[in-house]
N, C-alpha and C positions, 0 to 999 in steps of 0.2 A: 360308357364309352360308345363312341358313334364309330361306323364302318363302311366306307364307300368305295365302288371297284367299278373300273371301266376299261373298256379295250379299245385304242386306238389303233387302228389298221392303214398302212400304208402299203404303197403301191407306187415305186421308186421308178422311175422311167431309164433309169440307170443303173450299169451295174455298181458302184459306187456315189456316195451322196454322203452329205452332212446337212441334216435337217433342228431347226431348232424348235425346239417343241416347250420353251419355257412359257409359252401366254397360255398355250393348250395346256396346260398343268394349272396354273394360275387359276385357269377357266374351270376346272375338275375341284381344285381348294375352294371354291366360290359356290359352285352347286353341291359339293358334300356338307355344308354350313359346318364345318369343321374350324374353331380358333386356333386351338393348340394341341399339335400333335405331328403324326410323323409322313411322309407319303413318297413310299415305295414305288418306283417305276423300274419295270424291265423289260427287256425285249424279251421276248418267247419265241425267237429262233436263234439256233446256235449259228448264224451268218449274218448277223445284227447286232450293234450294242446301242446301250444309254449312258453318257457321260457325260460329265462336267466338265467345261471350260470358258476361255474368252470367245467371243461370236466375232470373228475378226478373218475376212478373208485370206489372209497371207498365212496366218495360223495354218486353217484347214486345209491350204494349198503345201504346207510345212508338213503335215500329218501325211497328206497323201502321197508325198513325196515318200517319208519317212516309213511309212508302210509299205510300202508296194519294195522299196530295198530290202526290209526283212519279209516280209511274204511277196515274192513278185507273182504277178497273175499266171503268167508263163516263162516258160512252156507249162504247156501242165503235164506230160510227163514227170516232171521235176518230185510230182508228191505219189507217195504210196495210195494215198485216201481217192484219188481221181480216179478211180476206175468204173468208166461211165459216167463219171463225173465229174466237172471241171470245175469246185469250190473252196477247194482246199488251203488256199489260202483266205479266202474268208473266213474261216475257222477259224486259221492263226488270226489276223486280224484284227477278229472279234475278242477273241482270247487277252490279246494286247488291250485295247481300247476301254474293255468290261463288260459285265454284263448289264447293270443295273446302278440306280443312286438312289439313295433315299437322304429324303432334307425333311429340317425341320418347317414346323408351321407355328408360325408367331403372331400372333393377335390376325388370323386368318391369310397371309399369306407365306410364300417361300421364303423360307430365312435365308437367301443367299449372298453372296459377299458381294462386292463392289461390280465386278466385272465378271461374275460367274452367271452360264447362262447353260439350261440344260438341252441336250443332243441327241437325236436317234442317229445312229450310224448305221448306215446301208453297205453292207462288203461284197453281195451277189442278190442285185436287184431284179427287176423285173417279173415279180410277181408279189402279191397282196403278204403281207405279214401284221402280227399285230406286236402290239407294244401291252402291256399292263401296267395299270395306274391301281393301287392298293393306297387309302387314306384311311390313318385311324387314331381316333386322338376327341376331343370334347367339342 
């Protein structure tokens, strides 16, 4: 069994974003010379997630909407966790959205559905964060 691990680092120019990162994956299944097998992605900060969906702007404008009702950014007095800190609803956020996906890999690429495309989600951007890409499989 073959094993390949990379960190993609992003650095979001906003405090929120929806970034698609399915080619950049595709790209990681092609230099791990991996066929078949599995490939774990996750973000590695708890104000971040990786998810699956459609890549459809009204969706993510759907999302953002939908999130910011149940975690709104402010005030931030509003959370316990602010103290010095104003990210707390990125947490919730992140919490909701997920952490991580992991998909198969089928005669070397993402076995993914029709209209599924995989997502870094940004909740308190503005500075560098990485994502992990773990591939493991023949």
């Amino acid at each position: 069994m073959k094993s390949y691990r990379k960190e993609l680092w992003f650095e979001i120019p906003t405090r929120r974003a929806f970034v698609n990162i399915t080619d950049t994956l595709q790209k990681c299944v092609d230099e791990s010379g991996i066929k078949e097998g599995l490939l774990l992605c996750n973000a590695m900060h708890i104000t971040a997630s990786v998810f699956v969906n459609d890549d459809e702007p009204g969706l993510h404008k759907d999302f953002e909407i939908w999130l910011e009702k149940l975690a709104p950014e402010k005030p931030y007095s509003q959370y316990h966790h602010n103290v010095g800190e104003d990210n707390a609803d990125a947490h919730l956020k992140r919490t909701i959205m997920g952490r991580e996906v992991v998909v198969a890999i089928t005669n070397g690429k993402l076995d993914l559905g029709p209209w599924e495309q995989i997502f870094y989600g940004e909740f308190d951007g503005k500075r560098k964060k990485r994502v992990l890409v773990k591939i493991i499989g023949e």
